[in-house]
Structures are given as structure tokens and as C-alpha cells.
C-alpha positions in Angstrom: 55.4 132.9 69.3 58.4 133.5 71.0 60.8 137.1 71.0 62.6 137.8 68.0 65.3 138.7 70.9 65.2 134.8 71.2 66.3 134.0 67.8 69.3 136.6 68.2 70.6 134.5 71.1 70.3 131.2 69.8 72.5 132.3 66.5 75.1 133.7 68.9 74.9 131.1 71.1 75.3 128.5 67.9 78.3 130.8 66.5 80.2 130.3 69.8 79.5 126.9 71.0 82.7 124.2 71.5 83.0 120.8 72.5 84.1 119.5 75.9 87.4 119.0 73.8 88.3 122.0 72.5 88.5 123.8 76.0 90.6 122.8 78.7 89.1 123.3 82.2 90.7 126.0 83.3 89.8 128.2 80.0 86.4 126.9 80.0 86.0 128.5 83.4 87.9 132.1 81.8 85.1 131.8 79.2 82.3 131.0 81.2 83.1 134.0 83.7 83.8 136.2 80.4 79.7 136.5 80.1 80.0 139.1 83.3 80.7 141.6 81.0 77.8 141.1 79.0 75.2 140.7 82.1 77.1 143.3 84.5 75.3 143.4 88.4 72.6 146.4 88.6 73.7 149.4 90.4 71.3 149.0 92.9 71.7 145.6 94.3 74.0 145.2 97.0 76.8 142.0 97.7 78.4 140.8 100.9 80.7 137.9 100.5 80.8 135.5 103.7 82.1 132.6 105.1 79.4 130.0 105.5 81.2 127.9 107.2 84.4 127.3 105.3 82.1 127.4 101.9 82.3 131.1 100.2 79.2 132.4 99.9 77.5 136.3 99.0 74.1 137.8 99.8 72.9 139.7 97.0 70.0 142.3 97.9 67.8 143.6 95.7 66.6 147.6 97.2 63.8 146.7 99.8 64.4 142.9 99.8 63.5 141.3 103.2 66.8 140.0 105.4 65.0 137.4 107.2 63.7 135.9 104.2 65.9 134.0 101.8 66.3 132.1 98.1 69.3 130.4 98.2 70.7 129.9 95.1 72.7 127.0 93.8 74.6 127.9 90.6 74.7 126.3 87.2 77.7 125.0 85.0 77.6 121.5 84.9 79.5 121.1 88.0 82.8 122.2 86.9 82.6 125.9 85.9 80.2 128.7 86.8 80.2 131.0 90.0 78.3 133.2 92.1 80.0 135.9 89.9 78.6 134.4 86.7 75.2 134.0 88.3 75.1 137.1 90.4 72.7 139.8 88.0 70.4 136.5 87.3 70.3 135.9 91.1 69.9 139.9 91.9 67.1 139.7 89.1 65.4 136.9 91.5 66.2 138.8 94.5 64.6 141.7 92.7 61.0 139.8 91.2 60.6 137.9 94.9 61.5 140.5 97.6 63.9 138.3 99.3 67.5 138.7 100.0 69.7 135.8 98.1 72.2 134.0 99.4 74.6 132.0 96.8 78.0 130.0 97.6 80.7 129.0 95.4 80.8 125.2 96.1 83.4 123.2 94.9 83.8 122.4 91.3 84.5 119.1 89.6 86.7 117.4 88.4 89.1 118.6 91.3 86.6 118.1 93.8 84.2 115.6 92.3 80.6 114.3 94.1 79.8 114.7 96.7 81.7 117.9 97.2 79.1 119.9 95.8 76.5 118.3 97.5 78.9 118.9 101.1 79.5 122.4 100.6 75.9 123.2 99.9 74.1 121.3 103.0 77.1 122.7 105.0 75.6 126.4 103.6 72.2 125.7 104.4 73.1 124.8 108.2 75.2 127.7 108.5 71.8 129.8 107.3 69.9 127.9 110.1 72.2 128.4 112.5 72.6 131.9 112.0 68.7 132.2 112.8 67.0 131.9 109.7 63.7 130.2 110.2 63.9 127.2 107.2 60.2 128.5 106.3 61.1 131.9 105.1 63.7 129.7 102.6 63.4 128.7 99.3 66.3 126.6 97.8 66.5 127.2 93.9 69.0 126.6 91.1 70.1 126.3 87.4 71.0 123.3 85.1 73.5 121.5 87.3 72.8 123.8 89.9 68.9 122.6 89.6 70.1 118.7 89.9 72.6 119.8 92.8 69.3 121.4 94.4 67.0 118.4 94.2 70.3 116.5 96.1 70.5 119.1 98.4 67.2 118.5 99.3 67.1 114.7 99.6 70.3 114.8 101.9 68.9 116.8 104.2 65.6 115.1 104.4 67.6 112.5 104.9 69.7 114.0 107.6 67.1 114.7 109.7 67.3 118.4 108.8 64.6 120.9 108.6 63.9 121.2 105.0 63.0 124.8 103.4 59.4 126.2 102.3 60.0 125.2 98.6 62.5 124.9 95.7 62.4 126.2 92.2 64.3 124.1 89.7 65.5 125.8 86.5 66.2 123.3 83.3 67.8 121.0 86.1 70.4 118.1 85.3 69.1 115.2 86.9 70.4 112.3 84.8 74.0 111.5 84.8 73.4 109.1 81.9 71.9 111.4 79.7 68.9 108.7 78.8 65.7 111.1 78.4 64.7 111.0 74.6 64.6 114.5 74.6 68.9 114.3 74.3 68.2 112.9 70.6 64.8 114.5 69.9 66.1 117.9 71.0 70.0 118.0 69.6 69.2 119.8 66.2 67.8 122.5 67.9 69.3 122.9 71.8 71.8 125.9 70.8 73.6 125.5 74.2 74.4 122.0 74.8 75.8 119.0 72.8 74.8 115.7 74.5 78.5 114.5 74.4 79.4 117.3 76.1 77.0 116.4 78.9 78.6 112.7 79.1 82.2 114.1 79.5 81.0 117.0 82.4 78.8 113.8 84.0 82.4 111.6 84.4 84.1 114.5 85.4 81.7 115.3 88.0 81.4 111.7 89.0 84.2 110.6 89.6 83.9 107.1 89.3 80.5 107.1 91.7 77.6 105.4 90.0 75.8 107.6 87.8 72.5 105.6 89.3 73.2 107.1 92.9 70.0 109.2 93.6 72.3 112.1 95.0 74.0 112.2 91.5 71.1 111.8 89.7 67.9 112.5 91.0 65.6 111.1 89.0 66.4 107.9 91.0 65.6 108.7 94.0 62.5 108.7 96.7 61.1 111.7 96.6 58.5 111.8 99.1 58.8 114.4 102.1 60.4 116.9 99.9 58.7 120.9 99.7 56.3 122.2 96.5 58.8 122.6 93.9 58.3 124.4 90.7 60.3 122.8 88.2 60.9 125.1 84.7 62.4 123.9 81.4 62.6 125.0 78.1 61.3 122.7 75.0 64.0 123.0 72.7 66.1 121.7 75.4 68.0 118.5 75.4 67.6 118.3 78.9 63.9 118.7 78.7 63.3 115.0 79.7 65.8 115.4 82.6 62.5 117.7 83.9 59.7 115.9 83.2 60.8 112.9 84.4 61.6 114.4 87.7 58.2 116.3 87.7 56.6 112.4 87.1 58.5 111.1 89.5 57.7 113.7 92.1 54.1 113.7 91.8 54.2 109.7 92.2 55.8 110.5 95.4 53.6 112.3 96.3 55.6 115.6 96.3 53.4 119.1 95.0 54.9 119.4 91.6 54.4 121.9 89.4 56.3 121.7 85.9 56.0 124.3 83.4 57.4 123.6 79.7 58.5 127.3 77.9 57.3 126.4 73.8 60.7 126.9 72.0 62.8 127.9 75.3 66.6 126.9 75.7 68.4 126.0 78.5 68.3 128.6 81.5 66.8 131.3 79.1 66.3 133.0 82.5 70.0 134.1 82.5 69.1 136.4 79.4 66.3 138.3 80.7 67.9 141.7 80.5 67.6 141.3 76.7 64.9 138.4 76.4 61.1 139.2 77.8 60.6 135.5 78.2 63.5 135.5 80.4 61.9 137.8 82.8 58.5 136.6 82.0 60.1 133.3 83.9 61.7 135.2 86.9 57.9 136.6 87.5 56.5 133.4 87.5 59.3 132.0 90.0 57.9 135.1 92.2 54.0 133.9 91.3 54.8 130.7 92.7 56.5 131.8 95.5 53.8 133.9 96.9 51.5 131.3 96.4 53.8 128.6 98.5 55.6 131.3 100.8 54.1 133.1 103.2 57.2 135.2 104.0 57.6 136.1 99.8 54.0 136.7 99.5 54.5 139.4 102.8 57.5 140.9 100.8 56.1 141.6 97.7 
């Protein structure tokens, strides 16, 4: 049975939820960065911001967290709001549970920018780690709704580059369907307290542009998988997007890829993001480190 912490957030989260129409872009970003002051950085974690590259990025440090080894983190927001800022004590919390320095960027956000910009800035990141010495098998490349989905691309576009690919990935409640055609966005939208699938369809034009929602780099769930690292792959069940994971998780272990999905009973969408206040929250950043030490050799030496 889950928290009773869990049924607090889901009525605030239902008391404050809008449509795509009643914010503009620019005051849905002021909104989305207004959760800061709810989930403030810990005092002990310390934040560089750098230039990877032309994309701005920040290592976040948990106390003790090994330099040389590295989950780079790919934030959520459906690809038009979100930031290393709003991400930053979720990402220290990771930092924290794996004993590995983070590294996030602020990539550019849709619709200004819309795909592949994203998917640009973060390969462009990821060589800038590898070129500043990091050995791509002390990485792990990880991210959050949107930021799960832009993972999976990042991924596939290096594979397909020809690029050294990291030691694993960890996916959380990913967006991997621009269409929105899983069952679970009709079996799931009395209950998901976070997302409303129209709202999904607006942020996927925005974010497209006009590009096919079909292209595997927009929507993963499309694409060959094979050749890609052991992924973990988290979602919760009263998600809408809960089908945007296990389809993914199917289509990976067709491929050939080692999958490992885990489905949280009664979870919504990145309930990672509350784990100061939400045991299952952290119970999840844990496992991330569980699976880590299992797949990593570098994490497993950290911790």
C-alpha cells in the first residue's frame, strides 16, 4: 500500500493542475521553476556551472561522490520548460544514493528551439564529457519524462554516430511517443494527477515542430534498439504515460537490449522528484543506485 505522503501530493497536485491553455510559455516556465522553493538544494552538495561546449551545463556533487565517475542527467518538462535548477536537489539526491558526481545541461527548449535541438545540445554535452577525459564506462546517461525520451534519443544518435556509448541508462516515466497512442493515456486519465493527455498533444507539436512524430529520434518507441547499454526503465502505474514504458521495455528486449522495467503500484509520474517528503520517492533513487552497482563497475567501487 503506498505512503499516505502519496495521497497528500496527488490532492495538491490535482488542486493546482492547468491545461496547456491556460499558461502561456513563458509563465509556465515561472511556474515550473516556482517548485525550487519547495525542493531547495541540500547544504551539502556542491554546483559548478560550465560550458560544455556552448550547451550550459552544472556538476552537482554529492559529499564523497567520485569525479571520474558520472550520471549525466537529462531533465524533464516536456521539452519546453524545466531546468537544471528545477531538477538540481532530485539530481543531488541521485548524486547522493550512487556516489557519482552529476553532470546536467540546460538544452534548448521547445517551441523556440524545437527537435532536434535537444537532441544537439545533449550529444554535443556528452562529447564534451569524453573529451574532457571521462572514460564513457564510468557513465551512466539518465533522465525524467521528456528528459527519459530525450535520453533513449541521445543514445540512438550516438550509436549511430559512431560514438562510444555509456555503461548504462536509467529512464524515469520516459516520453517516448509523440502520438500519445499507449492505452494507458485513456486507461490512466482518471487517476494521473499530473498530466492531461491533451496537454501531452499540444507540448508534442510544440516540440516537433512539424517533424514526424514517427521519427525514432522523436519517439523512440520506433526505433532499432539493438547495441544500446542495460537500461533500467521506471514508471509509475497510475501514469498516463505508463505504456510509453512498457512499450519501450518490449521493444528493447526484442532487440535484444538488457532491459529491466519496474512498474511502482499506484506511482505518478516522476514520483522520484518528491522524495524529500515521499519514501517511495527515495525507495526509487535506491533502486537506481541497486542497479547501478550491479551494471557499473565504477558506481559499485563508489558506494
Amino acid at each position: 500500500m503506498a505512503s499516505e505522503q502519496l495521497q497528500t501530493i496527488i490532492q495538491t497536485l490535482r488542486s493546482r493542475r492547468t491545461s496547456g491553455q491556460d499558461l502561456d510559455i513563458i509563465a509556465a516556465r515561472t511556474a515550473f521553476e516556482g517548485v525550487t522553493s519547495f525542493f531547495p538544494t541540500p547544504d551539502d552538495v556542491t554546483c559548478e556551472k560550465v560550458d560544455a561546449d556552448g550547451v550550459p551545463g552544472e556538476w552537482i556533487s554529492a559529499p564523497g561522490a567520485d569525479p571520474e565517475t558520472v550520471v549525466y542527467y537529462l531533465h524533464g518538462g516536456a521539452y519546453s520548460v524545466g531546468s537544471v535548477n528545477s531538477h538540481r536537489q532530485l539530481i543531488a539526491n541521485i548524486s547522493r544514493a550512487t556516489g557519482a558526481r552529476a553532470f546536467a545541461i540546460d538544452y534548448r527548449l521547445a517551441p523556440e528551439n524545437p527537435f532536434p535541438a535537444a537532441i544537439e545540445d545533449a550529444t554535443k554535452a556528452y562529447r564534451w564529457l569524453l573529451n574532457r577525459g571521462i572514460d564513457p564506462a564510468r557513465v551512466v546517461l539518465a533522465g525524467d519524462s521528456a528528459g527519459g525520451g530525450l535520453a533513449a534519443a541521445t543514445l540512438l544518435s550516438l550509436r549511430d554516430a559512431g560514438d562510444p556509448l555509456p555503461a548504462a541508462a536509467v529512464l524515469i516515466s520516459p516520453w517516448t511517443d509523440m502520438e500519445g497512442l499507449g492505452e494507458s493515456m485513456k486507461t490512466k486519465a482518471d487517476v494521473d494527477p499530473m498530466i492531461a493527455p491533451d496537454t501531452l498533444g499540444e507540448g508534442a507539436s510544440a516540440y516537433l515542430g512539424g517533424a514526424d512524430p514517427r521519427n525514432p529520434l522523436a519517439s523512440p518507441i520506433h526505433a532499432d534498439l539493438s547495441g544500446l547499454p542495460p537500461m533500467l526503465i521506471q514508471v509509475g502505474g497510475s501514469e498516463v504515460l505508463l505504456d510509453d514504458s512498457t512499450r519501450l521495455a518490449a521493444k528493447a528486449e526484442a532487440d535484444g537490449v538488457d532491459v529491466t522495467l519496474e512498474v511502482w503500484d499506484e506511482m505518478i509520474h516522476v514520483w522520484h522528484f518528491f522524495a524529500v517528503m515521499l519514501p517511495e520517492g527515495q525507495q526509487a533513487i535506491d533502486r537506481i543506485a541497486e542497479f547501478l552497482r550491479q551494471h557499473v563497475p565504477a558506481i559499485a567501487r563508489a558506494t
